[in-house]
N, C-alpha and C positions, 0 to 999 in steps of 0.2 A: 391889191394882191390878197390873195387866201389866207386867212389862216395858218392853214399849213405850211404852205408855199414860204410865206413870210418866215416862221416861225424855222424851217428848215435852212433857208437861205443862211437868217443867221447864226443858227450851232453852227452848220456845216464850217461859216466863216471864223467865229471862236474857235471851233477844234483846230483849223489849219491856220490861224494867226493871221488870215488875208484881210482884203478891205470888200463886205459884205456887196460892193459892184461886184465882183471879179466872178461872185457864184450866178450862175443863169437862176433865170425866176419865172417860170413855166405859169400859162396862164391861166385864172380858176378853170377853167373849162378845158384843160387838157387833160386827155383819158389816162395820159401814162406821165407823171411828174417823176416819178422815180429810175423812171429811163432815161430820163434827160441827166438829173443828177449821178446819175451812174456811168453815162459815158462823158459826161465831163469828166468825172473823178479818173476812169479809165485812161482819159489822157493826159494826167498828171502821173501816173504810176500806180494811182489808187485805186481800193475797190470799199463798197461796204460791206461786212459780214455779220451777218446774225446771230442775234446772240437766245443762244435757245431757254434761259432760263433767265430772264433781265433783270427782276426781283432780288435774285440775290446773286447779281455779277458781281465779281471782286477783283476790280480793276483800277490800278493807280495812275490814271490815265484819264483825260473826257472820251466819251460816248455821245453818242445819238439818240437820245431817249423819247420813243412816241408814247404820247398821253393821253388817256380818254378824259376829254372835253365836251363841255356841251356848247361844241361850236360847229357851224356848216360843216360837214364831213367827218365831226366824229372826233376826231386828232389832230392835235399836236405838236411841237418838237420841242425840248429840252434838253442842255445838257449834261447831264450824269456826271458823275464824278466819285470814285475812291475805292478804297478795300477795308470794310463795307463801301456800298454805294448809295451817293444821295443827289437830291439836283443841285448843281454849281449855278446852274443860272436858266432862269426862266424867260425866254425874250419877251412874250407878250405878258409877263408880269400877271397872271392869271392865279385862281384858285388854288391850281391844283399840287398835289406835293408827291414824292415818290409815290407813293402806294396806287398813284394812278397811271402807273408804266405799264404797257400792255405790250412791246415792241423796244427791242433796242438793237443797232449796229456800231460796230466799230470800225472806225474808218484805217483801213489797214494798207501797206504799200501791197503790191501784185506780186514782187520778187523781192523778198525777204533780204537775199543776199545783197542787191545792189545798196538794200539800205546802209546808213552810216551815220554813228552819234556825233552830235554835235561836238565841233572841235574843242580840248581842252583848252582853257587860258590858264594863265598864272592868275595865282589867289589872289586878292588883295591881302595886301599885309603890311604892317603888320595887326595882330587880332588879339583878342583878350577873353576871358571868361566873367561875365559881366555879371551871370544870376547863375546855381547850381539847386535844381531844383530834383525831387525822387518825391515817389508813392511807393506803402510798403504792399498793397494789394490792388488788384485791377480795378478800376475807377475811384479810389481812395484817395483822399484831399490829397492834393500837392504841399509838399512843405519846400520852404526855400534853406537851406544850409549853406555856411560858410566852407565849408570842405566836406568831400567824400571819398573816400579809400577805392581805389579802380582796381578791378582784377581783371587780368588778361585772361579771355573767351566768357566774362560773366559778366560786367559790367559795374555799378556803381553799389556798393554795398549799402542795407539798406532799403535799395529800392525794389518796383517789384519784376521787373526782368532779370535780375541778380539770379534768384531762385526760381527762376520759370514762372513767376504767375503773373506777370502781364498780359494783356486782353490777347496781345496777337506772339507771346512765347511760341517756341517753337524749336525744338532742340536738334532739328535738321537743316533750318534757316540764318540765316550771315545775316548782320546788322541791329541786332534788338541787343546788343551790349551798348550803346551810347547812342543819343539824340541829342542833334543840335539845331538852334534855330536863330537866325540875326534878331537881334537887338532892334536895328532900323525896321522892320518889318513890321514887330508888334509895337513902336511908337506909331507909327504912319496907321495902324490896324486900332491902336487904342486898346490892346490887352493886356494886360500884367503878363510877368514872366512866367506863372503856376497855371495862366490860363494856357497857355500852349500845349502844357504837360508834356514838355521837352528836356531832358537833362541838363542841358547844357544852354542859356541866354549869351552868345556871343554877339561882340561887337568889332565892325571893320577890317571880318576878312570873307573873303565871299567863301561860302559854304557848299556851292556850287561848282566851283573850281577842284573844290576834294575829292569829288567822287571819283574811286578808282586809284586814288591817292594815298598815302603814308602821311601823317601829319603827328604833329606832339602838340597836347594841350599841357603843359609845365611841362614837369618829366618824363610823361606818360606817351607812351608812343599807340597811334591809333591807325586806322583804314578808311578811309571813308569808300560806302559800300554803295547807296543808290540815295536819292532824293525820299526825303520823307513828307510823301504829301499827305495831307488831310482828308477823313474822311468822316462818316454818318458816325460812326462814334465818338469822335472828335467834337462834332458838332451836337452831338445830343448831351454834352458834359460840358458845352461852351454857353452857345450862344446863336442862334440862326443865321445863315451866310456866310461861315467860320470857312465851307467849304470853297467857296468860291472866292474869298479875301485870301486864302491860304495856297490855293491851288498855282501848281510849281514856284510855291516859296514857303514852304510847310518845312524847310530846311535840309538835316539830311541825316541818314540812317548810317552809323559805323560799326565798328568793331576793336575792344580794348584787346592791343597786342602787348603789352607789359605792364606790370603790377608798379603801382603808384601810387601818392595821392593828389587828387585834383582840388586847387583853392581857388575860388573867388580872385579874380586876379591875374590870374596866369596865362601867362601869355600860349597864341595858337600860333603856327607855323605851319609850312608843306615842311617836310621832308626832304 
């Protein structure tokens, strides 16, 4: 197989979680590979869309990322990842690194409406507060503390989303009051709890199950707002591959709904 061909089969298979048979594999010498792939995807519900600026996409999601290569035809496939974006995974393990993105699509359903998020389950529980870690400015060491004073719609006093000045602040956006991220993940991953750069080192409750949720870490009552996945920032303050080791288990983004303090310790709950 091509190349390309190769290399597309398997993002297209990573992005939709399938088993890399199930994608058609068009043969080098076919004039239109991307028609093929496109009315496959068309009979699953899906289409590709293009992303007119790929460079700097900011998506917390994988992509489709085509790469200039110096192989038969020019390109390659990769998949992107994050807000920033970087590549989560290289299939043909090749040279090349973001900066050589020429071409990106996201793979998106056809009717929006029919889509539907995945069902919630019950959290595991119960959970605990294992590591409580803040930066007082945007990329400044992480420190780890025994306790930190939470303020409901500000976050962890202190750190540097409290006062607006973390990387991705935003004072029209939900969820940059608290980051949390399992315990189990960055053992299995081999990162200290400061390399995450996540507020919150919980262990033994799924973080996953929150979003969209009410939960209390001790007394403090909290939201959990969306999945905090990883991205090129992330990784350029970590470690290379941070993106792809982290990707939908980067933890999860909330929001402090009442004034507390949070210790080392304390137990997590839904609501």
């Amino acid at each position: 197989m091509a190349p390309l061909q190769r290399s597309v089969v398997a993002c297209l298979a990573a992005i939709l979680e399938i088993d890399p048979a199930e994608v058609p594999s068009p043969p080098a010498e076919h004039p239109e590979p991307w028609t093929v792939w496109r009315n496959w995807l068309a009979q699953r519900g899906l289409g590709l869309v293009p992303i007119q600026q790929p460079s700097g996409f900011d998506w917390p999601g994988p992509w489709l990322a085509l790469l200039s290569a110096d192989v038969a035809g020019g390109q390659i496939a990769a998949v992107a990842f994050g807000a920033p974006p970087g590549l989560a995974w290289h299939p043909l393990e090749g040279p090349e690194t973001f900066e050589a993105v020429v071409a990106g699509y996201v793979v998106a359903p056809v009717r929006a409406a029919r889509w539907a998020p995945p069902a919630l389950s019950p959290p595991r529980e119960p959970g605990r507060v294992e590591a409580i870690a803040i930066a007082p400015e945007a990329e400044a060491a992480v420190a780890l503390v025994a306790e930190a004073a939470a303020v409901a719609g500000r976050g962890l006093e202190g750190d540097r989303y409290f006062d607006g000045r973390g990387t991705f602040s935003n004072a029209h956006a939900r969820g940059h009051d608290l980051t949390l991220v399992d315990a189990e993940v960055l053992d299995e991953l081999g990162l200290a709890p400061e390399q995450a750069r996540r507020n919150l080192v919980t262990r033994g409750i799924d973080l996953d199950a929150l979003v969209g949720r009410r939960f209390t870490v001790g007394a403090v009552e909290c939201i959990g707002r969306r999945q905090c996945e990883p991205c090129a920032h992330l990784e350029r303050l970590t470690r290379p591959g941070v993106i792809r080791d982290l990707a939908h288990r980067g933890g999860l983004r909330a929001d402090v709904l009442s004034d507390g303090v949070i210790r080392s310790g304390d137990a997590i709950a839904a609501a």
